[in-house]
N, CA, C and O atoms as a GROMACS GRO file, in nm:
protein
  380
    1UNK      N    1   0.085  -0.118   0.000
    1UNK     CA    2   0.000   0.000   0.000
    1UNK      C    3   0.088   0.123   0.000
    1UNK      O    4   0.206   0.122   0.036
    2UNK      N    5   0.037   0.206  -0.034
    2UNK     CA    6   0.123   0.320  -0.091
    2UNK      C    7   0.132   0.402   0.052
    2UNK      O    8   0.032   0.425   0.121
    3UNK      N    9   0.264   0.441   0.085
    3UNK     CA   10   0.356   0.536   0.228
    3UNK      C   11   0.221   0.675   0.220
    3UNK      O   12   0.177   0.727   0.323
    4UNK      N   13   0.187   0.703   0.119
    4UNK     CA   14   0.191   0.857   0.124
    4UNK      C   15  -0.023   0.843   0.260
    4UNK      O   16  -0.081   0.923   0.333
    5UNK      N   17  -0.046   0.720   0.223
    5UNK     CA   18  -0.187   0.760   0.316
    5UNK      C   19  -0.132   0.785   0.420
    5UNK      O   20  -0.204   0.859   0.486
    6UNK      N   21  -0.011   0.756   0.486
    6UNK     CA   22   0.026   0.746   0.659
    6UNK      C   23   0.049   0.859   0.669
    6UNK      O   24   0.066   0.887   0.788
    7UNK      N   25   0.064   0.985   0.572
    7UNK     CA   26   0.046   1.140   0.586
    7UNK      C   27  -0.067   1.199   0.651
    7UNK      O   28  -0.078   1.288   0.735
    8UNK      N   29  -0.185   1.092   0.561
    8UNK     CA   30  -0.321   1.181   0.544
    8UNK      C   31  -0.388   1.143   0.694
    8UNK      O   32  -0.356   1.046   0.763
    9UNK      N   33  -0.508   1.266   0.732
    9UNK     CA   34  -0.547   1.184   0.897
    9UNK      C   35  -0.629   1.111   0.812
    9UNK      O   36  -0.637   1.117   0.689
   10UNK      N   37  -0.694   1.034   0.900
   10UNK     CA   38  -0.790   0.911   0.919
   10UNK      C   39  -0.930   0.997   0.903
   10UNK      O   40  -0.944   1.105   0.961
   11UNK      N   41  -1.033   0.940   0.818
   11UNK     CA   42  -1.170   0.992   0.804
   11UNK      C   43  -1.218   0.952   0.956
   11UNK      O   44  -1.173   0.866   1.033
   12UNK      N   45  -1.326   1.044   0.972
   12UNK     CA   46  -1.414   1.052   1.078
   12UNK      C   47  -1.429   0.925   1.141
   12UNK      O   48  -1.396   0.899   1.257
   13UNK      N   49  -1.458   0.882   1.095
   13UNK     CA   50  -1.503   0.764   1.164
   13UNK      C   51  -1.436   0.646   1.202
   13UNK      O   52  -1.479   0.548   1.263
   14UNK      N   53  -1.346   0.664   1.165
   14UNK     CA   54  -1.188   0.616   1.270
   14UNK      C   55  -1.174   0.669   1.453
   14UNK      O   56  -1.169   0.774   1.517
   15UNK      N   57  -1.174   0.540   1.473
   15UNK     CA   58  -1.130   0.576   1.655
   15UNK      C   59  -0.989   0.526   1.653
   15UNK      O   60  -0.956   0.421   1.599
   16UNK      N   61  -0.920   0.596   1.706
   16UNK     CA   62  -0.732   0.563   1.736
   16UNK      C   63  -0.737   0.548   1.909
   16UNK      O   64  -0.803   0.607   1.994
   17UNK      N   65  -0.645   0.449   1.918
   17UNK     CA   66  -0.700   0.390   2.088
   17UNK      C   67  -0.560   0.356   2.092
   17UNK      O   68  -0.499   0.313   1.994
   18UNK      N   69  -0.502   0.379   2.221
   18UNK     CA   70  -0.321   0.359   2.233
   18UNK      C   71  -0.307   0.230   2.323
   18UNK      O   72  -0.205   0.160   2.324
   19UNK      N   73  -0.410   0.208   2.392
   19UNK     CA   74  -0.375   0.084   2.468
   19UNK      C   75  -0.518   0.006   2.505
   19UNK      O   76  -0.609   0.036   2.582
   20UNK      N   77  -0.493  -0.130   2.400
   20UNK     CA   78  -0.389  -0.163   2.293
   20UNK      C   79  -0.408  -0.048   2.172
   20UNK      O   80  -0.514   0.011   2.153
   21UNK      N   81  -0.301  -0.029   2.103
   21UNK     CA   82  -0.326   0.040   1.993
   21UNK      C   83  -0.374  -0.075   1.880
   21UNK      O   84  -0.343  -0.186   1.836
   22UNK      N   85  -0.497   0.059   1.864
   22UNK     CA   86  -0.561  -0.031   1.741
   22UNK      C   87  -0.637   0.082   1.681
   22UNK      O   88  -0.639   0.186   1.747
   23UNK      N   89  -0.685   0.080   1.591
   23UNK     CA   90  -0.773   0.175   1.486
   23UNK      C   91  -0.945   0.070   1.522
   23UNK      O   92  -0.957  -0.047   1.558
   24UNK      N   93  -1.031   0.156   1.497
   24UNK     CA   94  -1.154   0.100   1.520
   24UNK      C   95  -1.242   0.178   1.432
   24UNK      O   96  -1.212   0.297   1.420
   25UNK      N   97  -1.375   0.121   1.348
   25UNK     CA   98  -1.453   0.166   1.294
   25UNK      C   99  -1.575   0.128   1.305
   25UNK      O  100  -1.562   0.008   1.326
   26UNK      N  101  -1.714   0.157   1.304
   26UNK     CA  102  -1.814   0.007   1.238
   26UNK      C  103  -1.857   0.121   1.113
   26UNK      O  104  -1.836   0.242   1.105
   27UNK      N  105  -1.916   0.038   1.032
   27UNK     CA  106  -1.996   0.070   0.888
   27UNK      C  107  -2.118   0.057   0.918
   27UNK      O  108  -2.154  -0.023   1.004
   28UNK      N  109  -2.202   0.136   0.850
   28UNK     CA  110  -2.342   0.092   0.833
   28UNK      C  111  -2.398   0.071   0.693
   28UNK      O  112  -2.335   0.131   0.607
   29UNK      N  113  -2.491   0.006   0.655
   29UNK     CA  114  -2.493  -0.072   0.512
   29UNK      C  115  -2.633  -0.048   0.496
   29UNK      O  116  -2.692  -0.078   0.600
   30UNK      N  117  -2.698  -0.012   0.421
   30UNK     CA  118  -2.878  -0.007   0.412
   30UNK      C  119  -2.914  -0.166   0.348
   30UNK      O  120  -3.027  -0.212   0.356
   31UNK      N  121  -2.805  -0.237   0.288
   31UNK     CA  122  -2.885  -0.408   0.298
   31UNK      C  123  -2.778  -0.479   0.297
   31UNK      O  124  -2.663  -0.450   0.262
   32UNK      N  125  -2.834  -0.596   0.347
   32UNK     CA  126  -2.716  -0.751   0.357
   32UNK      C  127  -2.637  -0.707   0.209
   32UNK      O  128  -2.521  -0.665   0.210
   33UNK      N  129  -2.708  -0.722   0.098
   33UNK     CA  130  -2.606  -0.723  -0.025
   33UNK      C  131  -2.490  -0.652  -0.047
   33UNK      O  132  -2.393  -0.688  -0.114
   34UNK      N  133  -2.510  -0.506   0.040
   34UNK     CA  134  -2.420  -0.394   0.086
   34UNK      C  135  -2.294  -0.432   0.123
   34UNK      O  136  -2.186  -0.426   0.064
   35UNK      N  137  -2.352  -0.503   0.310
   35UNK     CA  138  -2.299  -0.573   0.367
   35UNK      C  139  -2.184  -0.669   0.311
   35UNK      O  140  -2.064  -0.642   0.317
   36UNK      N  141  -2.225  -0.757   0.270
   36UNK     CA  142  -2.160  -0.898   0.163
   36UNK      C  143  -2.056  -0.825   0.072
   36UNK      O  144  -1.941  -0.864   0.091
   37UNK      N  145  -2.068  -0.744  -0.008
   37UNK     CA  146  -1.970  -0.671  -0.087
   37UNK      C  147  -1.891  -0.586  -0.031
   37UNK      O  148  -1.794  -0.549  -0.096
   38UNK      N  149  -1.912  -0.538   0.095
   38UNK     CA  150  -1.789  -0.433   0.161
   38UNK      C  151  -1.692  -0.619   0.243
   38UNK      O  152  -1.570  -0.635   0.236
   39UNK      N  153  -1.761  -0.691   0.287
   39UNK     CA  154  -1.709  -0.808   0.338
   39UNK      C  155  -1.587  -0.868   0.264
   39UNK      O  156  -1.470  -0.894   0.296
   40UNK      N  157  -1.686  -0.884   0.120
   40UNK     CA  158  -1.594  -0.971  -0.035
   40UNK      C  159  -1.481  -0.882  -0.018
   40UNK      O  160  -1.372  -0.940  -0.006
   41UNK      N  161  -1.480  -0.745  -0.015
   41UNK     CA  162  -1.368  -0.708  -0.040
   41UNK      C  163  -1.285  -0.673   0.023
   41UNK      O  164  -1.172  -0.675  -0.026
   42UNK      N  165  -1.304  -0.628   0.152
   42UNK     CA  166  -1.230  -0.692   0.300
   42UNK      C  167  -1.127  -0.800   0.310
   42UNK      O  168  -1.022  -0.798   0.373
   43UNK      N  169  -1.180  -0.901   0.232
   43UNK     CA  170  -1.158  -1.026   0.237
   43UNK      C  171  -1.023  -1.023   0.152
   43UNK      O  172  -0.908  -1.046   0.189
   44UNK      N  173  -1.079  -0.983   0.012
   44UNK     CA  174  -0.974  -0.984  -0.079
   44UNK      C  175  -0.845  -0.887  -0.053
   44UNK      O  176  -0.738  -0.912  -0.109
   45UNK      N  177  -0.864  -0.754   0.048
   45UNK     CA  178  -0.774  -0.682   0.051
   45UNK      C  179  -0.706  -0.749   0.172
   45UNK      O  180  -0.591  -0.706   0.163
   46UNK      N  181  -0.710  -0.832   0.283
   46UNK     CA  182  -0.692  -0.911   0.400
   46UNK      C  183  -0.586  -0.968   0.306
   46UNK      O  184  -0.474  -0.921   0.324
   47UNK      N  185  -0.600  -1.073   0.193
   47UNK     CA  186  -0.549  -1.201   0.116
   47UNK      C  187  -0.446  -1.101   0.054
   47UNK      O  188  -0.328  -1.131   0.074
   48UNK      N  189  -0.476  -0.956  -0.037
   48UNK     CA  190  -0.336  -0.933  -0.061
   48UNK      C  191  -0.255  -0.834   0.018
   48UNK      O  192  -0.165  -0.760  -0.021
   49UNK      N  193  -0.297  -0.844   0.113
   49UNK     CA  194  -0.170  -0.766   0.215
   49UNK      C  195  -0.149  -0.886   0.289
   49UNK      O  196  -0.030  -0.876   0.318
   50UNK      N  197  -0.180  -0.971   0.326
   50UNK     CA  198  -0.157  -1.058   0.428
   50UNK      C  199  -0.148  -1.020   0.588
   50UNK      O  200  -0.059  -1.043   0.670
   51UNK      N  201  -0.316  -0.931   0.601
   51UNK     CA  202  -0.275  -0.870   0.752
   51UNK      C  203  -0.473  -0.897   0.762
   51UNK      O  204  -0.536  -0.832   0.678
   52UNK      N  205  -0.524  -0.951   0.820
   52UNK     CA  206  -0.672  -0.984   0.849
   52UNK      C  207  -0.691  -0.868   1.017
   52UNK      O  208  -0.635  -0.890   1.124
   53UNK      N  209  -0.752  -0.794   0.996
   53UNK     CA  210  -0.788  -0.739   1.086
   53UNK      C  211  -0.917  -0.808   1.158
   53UNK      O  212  -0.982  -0.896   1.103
   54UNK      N  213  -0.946  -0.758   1.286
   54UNK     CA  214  -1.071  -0.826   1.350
   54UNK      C  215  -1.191  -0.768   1.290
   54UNK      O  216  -1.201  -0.650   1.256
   55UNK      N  217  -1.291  -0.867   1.277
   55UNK     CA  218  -1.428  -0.793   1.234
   55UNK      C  219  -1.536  -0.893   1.300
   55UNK      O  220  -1.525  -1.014   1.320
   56UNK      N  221  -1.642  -0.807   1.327
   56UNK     CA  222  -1.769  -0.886   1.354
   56UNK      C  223  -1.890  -0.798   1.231
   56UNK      O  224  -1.881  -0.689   1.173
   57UNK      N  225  -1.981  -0.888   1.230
   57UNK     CA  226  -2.055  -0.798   1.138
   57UNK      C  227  -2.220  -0.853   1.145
   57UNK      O  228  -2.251  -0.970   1.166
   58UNK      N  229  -2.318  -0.742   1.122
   58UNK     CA  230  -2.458  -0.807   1.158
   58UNK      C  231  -2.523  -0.780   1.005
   58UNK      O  232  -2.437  -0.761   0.918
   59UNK      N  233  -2.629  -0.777   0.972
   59UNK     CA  234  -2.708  -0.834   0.878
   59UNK      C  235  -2.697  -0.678   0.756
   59UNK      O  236  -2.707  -0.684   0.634
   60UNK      N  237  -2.670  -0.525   0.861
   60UNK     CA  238  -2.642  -0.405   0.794
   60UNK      C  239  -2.542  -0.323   0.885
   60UNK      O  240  -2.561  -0.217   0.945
   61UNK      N  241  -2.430  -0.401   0.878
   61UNK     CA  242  -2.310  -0.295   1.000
   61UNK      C  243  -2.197  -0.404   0.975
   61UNK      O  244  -2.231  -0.520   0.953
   62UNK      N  245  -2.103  -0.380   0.978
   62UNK     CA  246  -1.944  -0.418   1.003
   62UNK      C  247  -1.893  -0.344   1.122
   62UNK      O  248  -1.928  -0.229   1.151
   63UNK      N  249  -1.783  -0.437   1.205
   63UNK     CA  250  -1.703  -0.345   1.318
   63UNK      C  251  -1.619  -0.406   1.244
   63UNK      O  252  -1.637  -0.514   1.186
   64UNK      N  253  -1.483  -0.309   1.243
   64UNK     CA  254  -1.342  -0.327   1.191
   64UNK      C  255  -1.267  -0.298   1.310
   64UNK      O  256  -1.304  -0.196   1.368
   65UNK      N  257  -1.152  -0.376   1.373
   65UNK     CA  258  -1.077  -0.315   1.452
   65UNK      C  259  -0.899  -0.372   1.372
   65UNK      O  260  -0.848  -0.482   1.349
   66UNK      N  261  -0.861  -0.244   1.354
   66UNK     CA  262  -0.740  -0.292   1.281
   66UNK      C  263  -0.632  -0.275   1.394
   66UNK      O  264  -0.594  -0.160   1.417
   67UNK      N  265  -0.567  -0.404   1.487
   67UNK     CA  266  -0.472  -0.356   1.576
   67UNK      C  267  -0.317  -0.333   1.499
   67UNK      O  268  -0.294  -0.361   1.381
   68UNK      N  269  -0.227  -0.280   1.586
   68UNK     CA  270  -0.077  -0.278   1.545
   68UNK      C  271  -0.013  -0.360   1.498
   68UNK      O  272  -0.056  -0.470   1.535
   69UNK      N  273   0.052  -0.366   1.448
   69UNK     CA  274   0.117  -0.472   1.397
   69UNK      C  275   0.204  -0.508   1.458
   69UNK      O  276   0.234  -0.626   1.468
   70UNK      N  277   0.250  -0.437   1.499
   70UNK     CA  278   0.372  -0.480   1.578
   70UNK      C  279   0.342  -0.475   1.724
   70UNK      O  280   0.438  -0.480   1.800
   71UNK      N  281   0.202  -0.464   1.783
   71UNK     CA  282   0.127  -0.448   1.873
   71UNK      C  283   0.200  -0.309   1.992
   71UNK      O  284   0.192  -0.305   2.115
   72UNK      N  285   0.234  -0.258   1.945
   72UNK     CA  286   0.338  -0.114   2.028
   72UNK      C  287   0.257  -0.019   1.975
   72UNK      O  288   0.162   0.010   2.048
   73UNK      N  289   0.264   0.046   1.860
   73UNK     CA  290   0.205   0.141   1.762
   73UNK      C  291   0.140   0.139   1.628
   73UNK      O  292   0.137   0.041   1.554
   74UNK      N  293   0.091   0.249   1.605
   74UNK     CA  294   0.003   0.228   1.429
   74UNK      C  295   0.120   0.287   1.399
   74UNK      O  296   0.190   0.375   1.450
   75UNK      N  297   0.124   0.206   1.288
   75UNK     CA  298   0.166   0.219   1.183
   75UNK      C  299   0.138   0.263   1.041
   75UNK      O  300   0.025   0.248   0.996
   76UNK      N  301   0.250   0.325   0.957
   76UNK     CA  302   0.175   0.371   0.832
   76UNK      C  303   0.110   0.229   0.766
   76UNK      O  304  -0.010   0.232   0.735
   77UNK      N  305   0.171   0.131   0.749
   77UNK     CA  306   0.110  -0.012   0.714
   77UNK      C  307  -0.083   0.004   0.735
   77UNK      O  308  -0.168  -0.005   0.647
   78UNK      N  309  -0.103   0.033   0.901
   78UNK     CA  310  -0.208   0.026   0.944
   78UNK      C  311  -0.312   0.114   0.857
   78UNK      O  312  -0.403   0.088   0.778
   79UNK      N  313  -0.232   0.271   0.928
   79UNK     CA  314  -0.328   0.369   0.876
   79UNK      C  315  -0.324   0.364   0.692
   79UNK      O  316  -0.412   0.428   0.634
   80UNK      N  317  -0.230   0.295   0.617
   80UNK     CA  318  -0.290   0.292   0.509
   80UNK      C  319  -0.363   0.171   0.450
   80UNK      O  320  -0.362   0.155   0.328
   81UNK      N  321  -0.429   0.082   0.535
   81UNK     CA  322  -0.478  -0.008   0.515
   81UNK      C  323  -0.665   0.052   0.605
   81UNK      O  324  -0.770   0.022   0.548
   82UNK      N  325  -0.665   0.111   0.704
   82UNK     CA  326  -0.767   0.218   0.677
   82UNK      C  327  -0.842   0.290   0.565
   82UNK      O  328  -0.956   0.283   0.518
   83UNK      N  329  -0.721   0.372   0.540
   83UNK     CA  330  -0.748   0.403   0.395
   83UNK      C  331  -0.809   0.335   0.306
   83UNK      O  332  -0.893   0.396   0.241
   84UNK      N  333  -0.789   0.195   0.276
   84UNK     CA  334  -0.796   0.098   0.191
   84UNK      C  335  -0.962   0.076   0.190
   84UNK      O  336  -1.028   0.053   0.089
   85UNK      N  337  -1.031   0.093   0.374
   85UNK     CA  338  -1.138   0.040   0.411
   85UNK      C  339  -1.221   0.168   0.356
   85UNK      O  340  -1.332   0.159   0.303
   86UNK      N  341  -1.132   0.318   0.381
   86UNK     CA  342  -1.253   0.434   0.391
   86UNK      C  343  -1.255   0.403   0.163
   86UNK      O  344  -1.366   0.390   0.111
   87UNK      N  345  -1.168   0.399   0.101
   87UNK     CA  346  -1.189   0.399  -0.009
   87UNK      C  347  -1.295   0.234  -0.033
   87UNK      O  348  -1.269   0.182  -0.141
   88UNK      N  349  -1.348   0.196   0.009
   88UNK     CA  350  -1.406   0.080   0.001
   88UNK      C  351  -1.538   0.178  -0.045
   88UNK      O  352  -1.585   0.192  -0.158
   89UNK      N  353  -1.583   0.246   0.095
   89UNK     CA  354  -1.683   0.314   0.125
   89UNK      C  355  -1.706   0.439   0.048
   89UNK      O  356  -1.817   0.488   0.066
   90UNK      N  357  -1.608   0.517  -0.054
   90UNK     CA  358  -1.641   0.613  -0.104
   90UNK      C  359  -1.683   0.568  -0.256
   90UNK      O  360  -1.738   0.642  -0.337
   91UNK      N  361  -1.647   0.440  -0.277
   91UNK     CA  362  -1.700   0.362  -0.408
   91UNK      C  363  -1.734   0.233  -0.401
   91UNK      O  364  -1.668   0.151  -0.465
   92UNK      N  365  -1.849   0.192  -0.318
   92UNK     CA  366  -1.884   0.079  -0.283
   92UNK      C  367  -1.936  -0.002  -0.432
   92UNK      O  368  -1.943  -0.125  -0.431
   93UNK      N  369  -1.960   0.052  -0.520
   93UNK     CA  370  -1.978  -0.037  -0.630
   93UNK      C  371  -1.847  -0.095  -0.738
   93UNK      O  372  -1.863  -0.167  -0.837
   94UNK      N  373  -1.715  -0.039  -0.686
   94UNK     CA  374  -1.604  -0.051  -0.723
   94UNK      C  375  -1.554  -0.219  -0.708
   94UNK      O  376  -1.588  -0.274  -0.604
   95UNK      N  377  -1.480  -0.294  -0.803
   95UNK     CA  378  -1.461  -0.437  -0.763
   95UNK      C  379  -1.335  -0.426  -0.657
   95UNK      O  380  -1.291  -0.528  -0.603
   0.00000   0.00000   0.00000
């Protein structure tokens, strides 16, 4: 993922929490199908970074909690894998 998001802050709806450090979000989705496609691609961006963050998710909502990686601090890794989630959400019909 590209250095330059670990510049940019974090959209709104990012919580930054230092102990443990972790980034936190939930989504809200107006239907399961919503749901299922912000998931699919969660999934697929998890498989090519090789970093699965925690998620629970209900029928129209996702919680994302992306912890540290190195469990000390966020990292640009992190916060641009945020990024990755808020661009999910600004083009949810995007593959």
């Amino acid at each position: 993922m590209p250095d330059e998001h670990a510049q940019n802050p974090l959209s709104a709806g990012w919580e930054q929490r230092d102990k443990p450090a972790s980034l936190s979000r939930r989504l809200a989705f107006s239907s399961y199908a919503e749901t299922r496609r912000f998931l699919d691609r969660l999934a697929a961006l998890s498989e090519r970074e090789g970093y699965y963050p925690s998620s629970s998710f209900g029928t129209t909502y996702v919680n994302v909690t992306i912890d540290a990686r190195d469990g000390k601090a966020i990292s640009p890794a992190d916060i641009a894998f945020a990024h990755e989630i808020d661009g999910f959400c600004q083009n949810p019909d995007a593959a």
